[in-house]
N, C-alpha and C positions, 0 to 999 in steps of 0.2 A: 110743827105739826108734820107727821110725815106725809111727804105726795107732796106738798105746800112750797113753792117757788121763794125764795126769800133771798134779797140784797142782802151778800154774804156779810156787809158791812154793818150793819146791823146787828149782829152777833157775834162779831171779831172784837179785837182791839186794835184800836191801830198806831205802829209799831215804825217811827221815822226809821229807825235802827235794824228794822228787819232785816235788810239784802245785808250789813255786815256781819249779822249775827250770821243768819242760815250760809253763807259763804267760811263763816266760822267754822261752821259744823253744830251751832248750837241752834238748838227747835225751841222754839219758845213755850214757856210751857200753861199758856193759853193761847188759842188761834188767834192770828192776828193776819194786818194787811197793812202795806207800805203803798203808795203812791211813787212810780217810780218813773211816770213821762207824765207833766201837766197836762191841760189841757189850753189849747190853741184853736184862736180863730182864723181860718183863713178865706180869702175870699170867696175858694170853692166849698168853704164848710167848716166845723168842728173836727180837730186832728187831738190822737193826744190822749189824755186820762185813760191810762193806764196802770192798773192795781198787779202788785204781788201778793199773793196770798199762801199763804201756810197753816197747815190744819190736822187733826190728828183723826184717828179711825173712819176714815173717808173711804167710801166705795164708787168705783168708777165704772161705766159700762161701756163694753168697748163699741158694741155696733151703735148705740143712740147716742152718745159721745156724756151721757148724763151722770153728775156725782150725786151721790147723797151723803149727804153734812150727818156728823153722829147721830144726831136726830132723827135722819130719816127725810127731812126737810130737801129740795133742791136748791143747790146752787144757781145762784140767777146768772152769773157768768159761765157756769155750764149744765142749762138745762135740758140740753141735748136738742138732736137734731130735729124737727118735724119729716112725718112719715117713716122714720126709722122705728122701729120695737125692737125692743131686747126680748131676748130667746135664751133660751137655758145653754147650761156648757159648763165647759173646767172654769174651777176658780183660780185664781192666783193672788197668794200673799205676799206682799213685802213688808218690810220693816220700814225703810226711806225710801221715795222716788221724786221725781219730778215730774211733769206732765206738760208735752207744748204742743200734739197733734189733735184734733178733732178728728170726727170720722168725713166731716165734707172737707176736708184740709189734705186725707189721706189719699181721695177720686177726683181733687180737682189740683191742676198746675198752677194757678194762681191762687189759691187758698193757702198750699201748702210753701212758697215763697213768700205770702204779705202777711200770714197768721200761723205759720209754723214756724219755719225757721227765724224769724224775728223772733218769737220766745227762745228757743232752741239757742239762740246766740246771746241772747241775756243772760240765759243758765250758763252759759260758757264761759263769757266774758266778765260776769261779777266772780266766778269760782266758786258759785251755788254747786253746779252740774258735778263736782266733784265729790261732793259729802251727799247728795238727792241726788242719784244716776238716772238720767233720763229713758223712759221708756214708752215702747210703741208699739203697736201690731205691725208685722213682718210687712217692710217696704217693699217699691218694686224699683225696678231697674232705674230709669227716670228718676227716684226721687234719690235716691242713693245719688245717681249723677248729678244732680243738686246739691244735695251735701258737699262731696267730696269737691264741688267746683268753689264753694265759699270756706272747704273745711273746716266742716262742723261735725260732730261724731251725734247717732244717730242712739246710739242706745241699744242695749238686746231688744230684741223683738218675740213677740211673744203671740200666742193664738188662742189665749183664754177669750174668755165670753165676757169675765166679770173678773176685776183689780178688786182688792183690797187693803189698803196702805195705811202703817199706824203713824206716818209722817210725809205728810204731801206736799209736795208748794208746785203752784201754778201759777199762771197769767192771766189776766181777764182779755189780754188782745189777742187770746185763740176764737174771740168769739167775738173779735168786733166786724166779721164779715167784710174786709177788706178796705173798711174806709179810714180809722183812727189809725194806723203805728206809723207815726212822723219820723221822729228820732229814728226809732226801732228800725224801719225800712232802710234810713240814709246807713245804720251801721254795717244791715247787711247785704246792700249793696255795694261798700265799701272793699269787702271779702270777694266780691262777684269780678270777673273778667270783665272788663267797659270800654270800648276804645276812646278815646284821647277826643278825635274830632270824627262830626259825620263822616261815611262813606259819599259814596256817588249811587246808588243803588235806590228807587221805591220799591215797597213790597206789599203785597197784598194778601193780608193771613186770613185766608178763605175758613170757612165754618161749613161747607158741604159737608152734608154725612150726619150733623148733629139734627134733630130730630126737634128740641126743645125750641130753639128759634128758628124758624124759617124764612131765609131771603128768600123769597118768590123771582126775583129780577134778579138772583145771585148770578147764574149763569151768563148771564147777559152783562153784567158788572163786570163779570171776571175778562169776556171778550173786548169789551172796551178798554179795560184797561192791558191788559196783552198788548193792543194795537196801537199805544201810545209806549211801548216799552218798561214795563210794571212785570215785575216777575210774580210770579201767582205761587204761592205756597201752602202748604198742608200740614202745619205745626205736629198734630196727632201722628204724620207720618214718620217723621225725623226724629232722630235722635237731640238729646240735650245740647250735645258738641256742636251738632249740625244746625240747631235755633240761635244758636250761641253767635258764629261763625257767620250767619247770615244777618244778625242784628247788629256787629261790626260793620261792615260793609252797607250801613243804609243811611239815608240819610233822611228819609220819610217811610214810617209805617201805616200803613191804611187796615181797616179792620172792623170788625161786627163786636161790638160787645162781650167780650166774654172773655172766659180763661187764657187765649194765645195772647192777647194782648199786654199778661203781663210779662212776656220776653221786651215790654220798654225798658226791664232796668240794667239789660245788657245795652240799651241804646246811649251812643257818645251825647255828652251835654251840647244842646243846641238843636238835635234832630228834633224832626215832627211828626207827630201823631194825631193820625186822624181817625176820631171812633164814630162810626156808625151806629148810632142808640136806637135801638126799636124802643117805641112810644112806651110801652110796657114798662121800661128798667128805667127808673129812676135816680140808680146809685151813682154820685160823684166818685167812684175810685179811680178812675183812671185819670181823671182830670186832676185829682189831687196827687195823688203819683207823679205825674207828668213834672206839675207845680213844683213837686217837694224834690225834684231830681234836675229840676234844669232845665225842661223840653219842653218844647210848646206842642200845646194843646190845640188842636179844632174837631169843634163837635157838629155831627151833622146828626139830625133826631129824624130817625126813618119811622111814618105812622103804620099804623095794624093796617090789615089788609084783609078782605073773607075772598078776595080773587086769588085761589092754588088752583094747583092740580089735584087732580084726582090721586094720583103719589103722594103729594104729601099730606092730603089728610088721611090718607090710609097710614103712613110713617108716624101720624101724630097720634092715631089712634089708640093703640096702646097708653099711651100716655092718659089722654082724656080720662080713660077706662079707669086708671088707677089714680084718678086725681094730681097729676101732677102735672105743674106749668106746660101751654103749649101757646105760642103766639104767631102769628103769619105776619110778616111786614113786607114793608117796600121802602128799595131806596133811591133817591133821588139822582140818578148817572151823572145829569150833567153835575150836579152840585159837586160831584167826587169828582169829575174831571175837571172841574174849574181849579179845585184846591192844587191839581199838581203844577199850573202855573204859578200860585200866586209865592207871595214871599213870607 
């Protein structure tokens, strides 16, 4: 039914032999889906179960990241983003493509390392990406420096509104919102710069300036730990080379939740990571990252707070306005300064 959300599996066939066929060059000639990373339990959760899928006269939209199956139907592995709408614009045909970016994959640093280029490197490394040329809306500086640091080819890039492909294959870990690609992650951090052993260096990957979570006691965090010898950093401000370069040199990272944190997988096996979770976010990713790469974990869970400033509910304001997440916390100083003694 067109509009209608539907487990693409459910109207596939599913196809053990897929990745050798479509690496062939040969499309099946009914859509199908292979299973190409099981699923795993691990103590911090469910890793894992991840589909291949391939499929014929499929329409993709580039701003709400949404396909629609011949039918009309949505893909349930990509039913697009919430809060985005598609908007009219040039169309673009292709014959063959492959697909491994979403559009929150495209604005955020860690979406597009745990859910892009993990597909992106599947397509590379089975020899799909060869016969299905992968394609994307025109990158930016940053994510190209990504690529090119694991050596991955990106694809033309393009600025249509709306794809239409009479022969698609994708992944369903473009959309497992950074908790499931086990395998997937270890491959392509394997292609990543990593140093050997910890550095000597803590760092503290500040979130000032972001809007959507507020430390309220950030500023006072960051003082304290300045005055224990904690170097305070600004991920947004640095270059790839420059996040790269400083996660050699660490030997513990400290941190709020969120996108800079995934520069752990530039971190040597053995360093530690400490995530500060505002009560709100409940996702294990970084704790299963952590797990799946070798480094320990400590979590500190910082609760909501209605005690800001008058700053930043005006900062969050916006936001409210247009419906979209805003949370205030608080986090616990000493707790974060106890970690840097312990072992």
């Amino acid at each position: 039914m067109p509009g209608q959300k539907i487990d693409e599996r459910a109207c596939m066939t599913r196809r053990p032999q897929l990745v050798a066929e479509l690496a062939s060059g040969q499309m099946p000639t009914e859509d199908s889906f292979a299973l190409i990373e099981p699923r795993r339990e691990t103590p911090q959760g469910p890793v894992g179960q991840v589909l291949l899928f391939a499929a014929r006269n499929v329409t993709w939209h580039a701003r709400s990241g949404r396909l629609d199956l011949p039918d009309g139907s949505l893909a349930a592995s990509l039913s697009g983003q919430g809060g985005r709408r598609d908007r009219p614009g040039p169309r673009l045909r292709l014959k063959r493509a492959s697909l491994w970016l979403t559009p929150g994959a495209r604005a955020n640093y860690g979406h597009f390392l745990f859910d892009g280029m993990t597909g992106l490197n599947v397509l590379e490394a089975t020899g799909i990406a060869e016969h299905f040329q992968p394609f994307t809306p025109r990158l930016s500086r940053w994510q190209r420096d990504l690529l090119t640091l694991g050596g991955l080819r990106a694809g033309p890039g393009f600025r249509s509104a709306t794809v239409e492909v009479e022969e698609l294959v994708w992944l369903s870990s473009m959309n497992h919102y950074l908790h499931r690609n086990d395998g997937l992650l270890r491959d392509v951090v394997a292609r990543l710069p990593r140093a050997e052993a910890p550095g000597e260096e803590v760092l503290y990957l500040s979130r000032r300036g972001f809007t959507g979570r507020i430390m309220t006691n950030e500023p006072a965090l960051e003082r304290a730990l300045q005055a224990r010898g904690v170097r305070i950093l600004h991920p947004q401000r640095l270059s790839v080379a420059e996040q790269v370069s400083a996660m050699a040199r660490a030997r513990m990272v400290i941190g709020p939740a969120g996108a800079a944190l995934a520069n752990l997988v530039f971190l040597a096996p053995g360093a530690r990571v400490v995530e500060l979770r505002p009560e709100p976010v409940n996702g294990p990713w970084i704790e299963i990252a952590c797990a799946n790469l070798g480094l320990r974990h400590h979590l500190i869970d910082a609760p909501e707070t209605q005690d800001m400033r008058l700053s930043g509910h005006l900062a969050q304001l916006p936001r409210r306005l247009t419906g979209r997440y805003n949370v205030a916390y608080e986090v616990n100083i000493v707790a974060v300064l106890d970690r840097l003694g312990s072992g």
